[in-house]
C-alpha positions as CSV (number, residue, x, y, z in Angstrom):
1,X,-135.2,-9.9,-52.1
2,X,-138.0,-12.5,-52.4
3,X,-139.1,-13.8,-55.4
4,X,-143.0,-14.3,-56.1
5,X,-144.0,-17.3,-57.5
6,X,-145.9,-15.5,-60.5
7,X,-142.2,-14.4,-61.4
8,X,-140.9,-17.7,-61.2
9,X,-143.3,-18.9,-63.5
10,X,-143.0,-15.6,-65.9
11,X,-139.2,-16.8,-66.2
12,X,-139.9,-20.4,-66.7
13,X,-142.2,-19.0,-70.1
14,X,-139.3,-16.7,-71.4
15,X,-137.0,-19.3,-70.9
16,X,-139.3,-21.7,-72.8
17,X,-140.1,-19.1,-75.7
18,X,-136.1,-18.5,-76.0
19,X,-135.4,-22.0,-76.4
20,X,-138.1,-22.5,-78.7
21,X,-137.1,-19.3,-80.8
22,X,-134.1,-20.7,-81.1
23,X,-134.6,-24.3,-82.3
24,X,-136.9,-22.9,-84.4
25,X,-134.3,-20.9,-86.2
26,X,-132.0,-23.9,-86.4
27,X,-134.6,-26.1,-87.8
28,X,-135.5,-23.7,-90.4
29,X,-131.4,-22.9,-91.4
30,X,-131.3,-26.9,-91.6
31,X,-134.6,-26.9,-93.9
32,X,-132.6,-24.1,-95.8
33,X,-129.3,-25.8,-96.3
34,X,-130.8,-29.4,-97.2
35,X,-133.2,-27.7,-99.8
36,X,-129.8,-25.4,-101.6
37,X,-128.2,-28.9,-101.6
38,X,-130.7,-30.4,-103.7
39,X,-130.8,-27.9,-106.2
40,X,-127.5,-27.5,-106.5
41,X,-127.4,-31.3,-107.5
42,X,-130.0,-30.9,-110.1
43,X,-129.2,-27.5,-112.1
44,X,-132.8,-26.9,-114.0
C-alpha cells in the first residue's frame, strides 16, 4: 500500500480540525463553569 502525499496532508488537516474541535469545546466548558461561579457568588 503506498500512501500519496495529498493523503498525508488530508490527514495532517483532520488531525488539526480534531484537535482544534476539541480545545474549542474545552475552552468554552471552562468559559461556562467560570461564568456559573460568578453568579452563584452574587445571587441577583
Amino acid at each position: 500500500m503506498s500512501i500519496d502525499p495529498g493523503q498525508i496532508i488530508a490527514l495532517k488537516w483532520v488531525a488539526i480540525v480534531a484537535v482544534g474541535m476539541v480545545a474549542a469545546g474545552a475552552i468554552e466548558q471552562l468559559l461556562i463553569n467560570r461564568l456559573n461561579r460568578r453568579r452563584r457568588e452574587r445571587p441577583e
